[in-house]
C-alpha positions, 0 to 999 in steps of 0.5 A: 360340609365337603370342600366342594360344597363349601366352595359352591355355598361360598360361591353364591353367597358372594354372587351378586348379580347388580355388581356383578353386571355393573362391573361387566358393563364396564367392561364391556365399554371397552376394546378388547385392547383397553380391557388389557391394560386394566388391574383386574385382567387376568390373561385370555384364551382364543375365545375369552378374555378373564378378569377378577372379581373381588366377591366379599368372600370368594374372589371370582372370575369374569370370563367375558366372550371375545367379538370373535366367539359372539360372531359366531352368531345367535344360534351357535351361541344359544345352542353353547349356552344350552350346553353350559347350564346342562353342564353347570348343573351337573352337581355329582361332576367333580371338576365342574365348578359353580358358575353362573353366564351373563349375556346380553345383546353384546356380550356373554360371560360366565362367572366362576370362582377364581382359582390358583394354578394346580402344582404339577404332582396334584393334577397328575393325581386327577387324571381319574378326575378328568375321565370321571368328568369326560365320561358324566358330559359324554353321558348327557350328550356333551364333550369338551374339545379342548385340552382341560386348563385345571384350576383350584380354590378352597382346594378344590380342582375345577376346569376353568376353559369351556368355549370349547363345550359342544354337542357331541353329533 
């Protein structure tokens, strides 16, 4: 089994759902402000905020949709999430990790592994990597507008910033 295959298997063995949604549910009870000052906040970007999920075997990354990513209203969202599950089921696309994206009336996440930054000399090595993953999206019609914020667990380098996947038009 590759390392990429064992980072998926050991990705879905310790998905689960309930919790998962559970630990969502809190958070979603609390202001974007309240969220911050919680143990398991991990940082945020523009769109999300991330927070750990400590899965049995595989730490993982809850990255839930800030209100002013939501307030882009349900067609922009449903055509993002159409965009992610294309590109989460990419299985030959080396830097897309496996995840899976929770939503309800008030919220959206998507769950990943939990990764550790890259060292500088590793993610200059993945540049081919990257250009790989830009040309498989370009190829079903997608694009990722953003600068790619690399990641790796179990020694596996994945993107971990995808509020800016879109349809290339």
């Amino acid at each position: 089994m590759t390392r990429g295959n064992d980072l998926q298997s050991r990705f879905y063995t310790s998905f689960d759902g309930s919790a998962l949604m559970s630990f969502v549910q809190k958070l979603v009870g609390l202001s974007e402000e309240e969220r911050r000052g919680l143990d398991s906040f991990l940082g945020e970007g523009f769109h999300f905020q991330s927070f750990e999920y400590k899965a049995p075997s595989l730490p993982m990354a809850v990255n839930l949709a800030k209100s002013s990513f939501l307030r882009q209203g349900d067609v922009a969202l449903s055509r993002w999430k159409k965009a992610m599950e294309i590109a989460r089921t990419m299985e030959q696309v080396s830097l897309i990790p496996p995840m899976e994206i929770i939503s309800g009336k008030n919220y959206l996440a998507v769950v990943m592994p939990k990764g550790d930054v890259l060292p500088r000399n590793r993610e200059r090595k993945i540049d081919d990597l990257l250009r790989d993953t830009a040309k498989a999206l370009s190829q079903v019609g997608l694009a990722l507008d953003d600068y790619p914020q690399l990641r790796e667990a179990l020694g596996v380098p994945f993107i971990i910033d995808w509020s800016d996947l879109n349809f290339v038009t």
